[in-house]
VOBA-1610 file (N, C-alpha, C; in pm, whole numbers, padded with zeros to 5 digits, always signed):
BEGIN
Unk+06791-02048-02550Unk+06792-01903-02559Unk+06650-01847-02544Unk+06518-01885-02583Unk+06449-01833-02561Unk+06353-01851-02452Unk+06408-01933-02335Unk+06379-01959-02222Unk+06436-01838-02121Unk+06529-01802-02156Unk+06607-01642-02137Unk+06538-01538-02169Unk+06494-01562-02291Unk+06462-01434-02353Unk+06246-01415-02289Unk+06203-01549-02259Unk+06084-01563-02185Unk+06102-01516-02063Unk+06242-01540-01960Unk+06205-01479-01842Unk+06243-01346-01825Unk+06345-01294-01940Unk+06356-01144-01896Unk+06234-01082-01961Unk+06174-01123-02065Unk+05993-01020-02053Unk+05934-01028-01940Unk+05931-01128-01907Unk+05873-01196-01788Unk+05900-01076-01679Unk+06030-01094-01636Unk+06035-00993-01513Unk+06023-00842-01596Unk+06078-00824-01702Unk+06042-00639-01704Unk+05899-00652-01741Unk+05803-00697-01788Unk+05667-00689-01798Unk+05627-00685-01651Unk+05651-00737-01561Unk+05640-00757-01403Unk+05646-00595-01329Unk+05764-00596-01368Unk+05847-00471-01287Unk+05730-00337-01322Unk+05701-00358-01444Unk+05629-00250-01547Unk+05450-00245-01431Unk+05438-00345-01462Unk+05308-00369-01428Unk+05264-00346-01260Unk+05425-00387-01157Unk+05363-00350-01072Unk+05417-00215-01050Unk+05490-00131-01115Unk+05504-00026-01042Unk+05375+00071-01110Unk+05333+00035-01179Unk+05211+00137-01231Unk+05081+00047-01114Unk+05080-00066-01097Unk+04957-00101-00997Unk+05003-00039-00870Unk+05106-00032-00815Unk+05171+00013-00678Unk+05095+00148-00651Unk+05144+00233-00794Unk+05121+00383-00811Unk+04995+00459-00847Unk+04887+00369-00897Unk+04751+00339-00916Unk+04664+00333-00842Unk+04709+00228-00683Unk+04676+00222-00572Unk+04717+00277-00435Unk+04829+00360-00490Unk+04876+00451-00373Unk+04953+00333-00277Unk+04999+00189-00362Unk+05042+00140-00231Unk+05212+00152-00221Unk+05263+00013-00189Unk+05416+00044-00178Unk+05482-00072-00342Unk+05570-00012-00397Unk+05644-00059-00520Unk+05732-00160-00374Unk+05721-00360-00429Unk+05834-00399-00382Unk+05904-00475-00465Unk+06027-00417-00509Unk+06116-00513-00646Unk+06122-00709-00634Unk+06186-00705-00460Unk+06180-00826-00502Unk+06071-00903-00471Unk+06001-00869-00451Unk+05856-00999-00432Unk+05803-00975-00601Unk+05767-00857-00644Unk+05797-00822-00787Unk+05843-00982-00871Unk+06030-00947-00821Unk+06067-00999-00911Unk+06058-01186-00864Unk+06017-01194-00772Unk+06014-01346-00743Unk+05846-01358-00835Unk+05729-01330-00792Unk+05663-01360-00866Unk+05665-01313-01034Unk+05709-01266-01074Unk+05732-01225-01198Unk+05809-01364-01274Unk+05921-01382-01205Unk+05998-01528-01271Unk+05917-01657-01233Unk+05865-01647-01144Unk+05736-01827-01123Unk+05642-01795-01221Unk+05581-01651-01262Unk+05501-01681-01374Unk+05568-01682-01512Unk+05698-01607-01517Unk+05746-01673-01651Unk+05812-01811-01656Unk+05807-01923-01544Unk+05878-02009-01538Unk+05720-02121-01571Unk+05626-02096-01497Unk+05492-02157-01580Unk+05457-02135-01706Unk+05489-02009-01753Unk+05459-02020-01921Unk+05512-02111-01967Unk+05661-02092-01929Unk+05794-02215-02011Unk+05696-02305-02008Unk+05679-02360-01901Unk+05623-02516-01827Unk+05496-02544-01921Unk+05428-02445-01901Unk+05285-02462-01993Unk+05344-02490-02139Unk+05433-02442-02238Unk+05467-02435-02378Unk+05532-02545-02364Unk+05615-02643-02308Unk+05673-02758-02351Unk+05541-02858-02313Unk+05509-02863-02206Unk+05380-02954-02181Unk+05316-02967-02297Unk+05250-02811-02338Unk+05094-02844-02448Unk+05183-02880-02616Unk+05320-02926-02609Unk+05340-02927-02714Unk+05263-03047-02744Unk+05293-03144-02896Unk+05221-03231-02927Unk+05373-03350-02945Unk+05330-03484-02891Unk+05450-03557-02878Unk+05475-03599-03019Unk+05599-03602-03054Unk+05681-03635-03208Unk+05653-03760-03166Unk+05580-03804-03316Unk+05580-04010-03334Unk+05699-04002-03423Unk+05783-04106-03373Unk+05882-04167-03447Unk+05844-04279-03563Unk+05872-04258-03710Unk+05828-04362-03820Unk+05877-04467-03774Unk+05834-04568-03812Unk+05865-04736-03830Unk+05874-04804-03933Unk+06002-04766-04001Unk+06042-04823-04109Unk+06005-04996-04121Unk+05929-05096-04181Unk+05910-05202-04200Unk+05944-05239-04320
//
């Protein structure tokens, strides 16, 4: 669930960001290139947060 809940910030933080840079720069608002890069960078966060976790040692009961 919160791999869901990472990519929909992901794209409305996106959407947000480029239509105020679009409108900032007088250029053109485009949703889906928008929304394609918007989900590869919330799909690297994911990627980055399971990576930098730290690996679980399993005890060894003796």
């Amino acid at each position: 669930m919160r791999y869901i809940v990472t990519l929909f910030w992901a794209f409305m933080l996106g959407q947000v960001v480029s239509y105020i840079g679009s409108a900032l720069t007088h250029g053109t608002y485009n949703f889906v290139l928008t929304t394609i890069v918007s989900l590869l960078t919330g799909l690297f966060v994911i990627l980055v947060g399971i990576i930098s976790q730290p690996a679980k040692e399993v005890a060894h009961k003796h």
